[in-house]
C-alpha angles and dihedrals in degrees: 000000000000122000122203113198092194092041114026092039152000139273121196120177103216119180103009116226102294143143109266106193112186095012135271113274091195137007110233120230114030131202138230138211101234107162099359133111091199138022115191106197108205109203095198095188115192132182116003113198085191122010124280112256138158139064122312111200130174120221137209108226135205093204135016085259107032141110114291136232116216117238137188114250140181116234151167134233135204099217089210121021118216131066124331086017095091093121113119120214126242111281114282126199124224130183133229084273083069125206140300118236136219144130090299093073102356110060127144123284077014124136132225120206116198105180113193123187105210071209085070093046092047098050133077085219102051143080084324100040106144094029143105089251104051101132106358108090124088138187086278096069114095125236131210144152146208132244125208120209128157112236086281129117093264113164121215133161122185121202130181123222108193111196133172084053113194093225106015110207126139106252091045110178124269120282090188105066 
């Protein structure tokens, strides 16, 4: 099947390429899923004058702007960023706690996929089973993350791909305000 970025989705561009010293606490603003059955957040990280570390959590939000709640999330790792090294790892879980990061899944030039099933965020048996939020969230709800980084010139950029769009058009309507 053919997959249109532009028509069957959505692309935000989230946090444009920057240099995020000490880290972004939270990214601002943050999307919703409106609309959307999946959201696959791609962390491009670029030069790093001193290694990534630190913990990456991803946030339920009330408002494009609010206070976030941390969540736990599946995602995927390139094990060495530049060219030829385009190969993800196997899923890995993380909870609301998030992950550390160092060399190992956060090198330079390297990628970060967070998948996230709006499926997961409705249910009382998904991504939030146990907690106070199991079933309760809907595509409403915003969703952000945060982004470690030393006092040192490190480069990121996060974009969000939506796909499994409830009425699929180009032009589809705004998810950050």
């Amino acid at each position: 099947m053919r997959f249109v970025c532009a028509e069957l989705g959505h692309v935000v561009n989230l946090l444009p390429p920057q240099n995020i010293t000490g880290g972004v606490a939270q990214v601002n603003p943050a999307f919703r899923m409106t609309g959307y059955k999946h959201a696959s957040i791609l962390v491009s990280l670029g030069a790093e004058a001193v290694q990534i570390s630190g913990t990456m959590q991803v946030f339920l939000v009330p408002s494009v702007a609010g206070v976030g709640i941390p969540i736990p999330f599946n995602y995927y790792f390139q094990a060495l960023g530049g060219a030829g090294n385009d190969v993800l790892s196997s899923i890995q879980n993380a909870p609301a706690a998030g992950i550390t990061l160092a060399v190992g899944d956060a090198p330079a030039n390297g990628l970060i996929v967070i998948e996230i099933d709006a499926n997961e965020l409705e249910s009382g048996s998904g991504a939030l089973a146990g907690s106070v939020l199991a079933g309760s969230i809907n595509g409403d709800t915003y969703i952000s993350l945060s982004i470690p980084s030393a006092a040192a010139a490190n480069y990121a950029a996060v974009t969000v791909v939506l796909s499994g769009a409830r009425f699929a058009y180009a032009g589809s309507p705004s998810v950050t305000v």
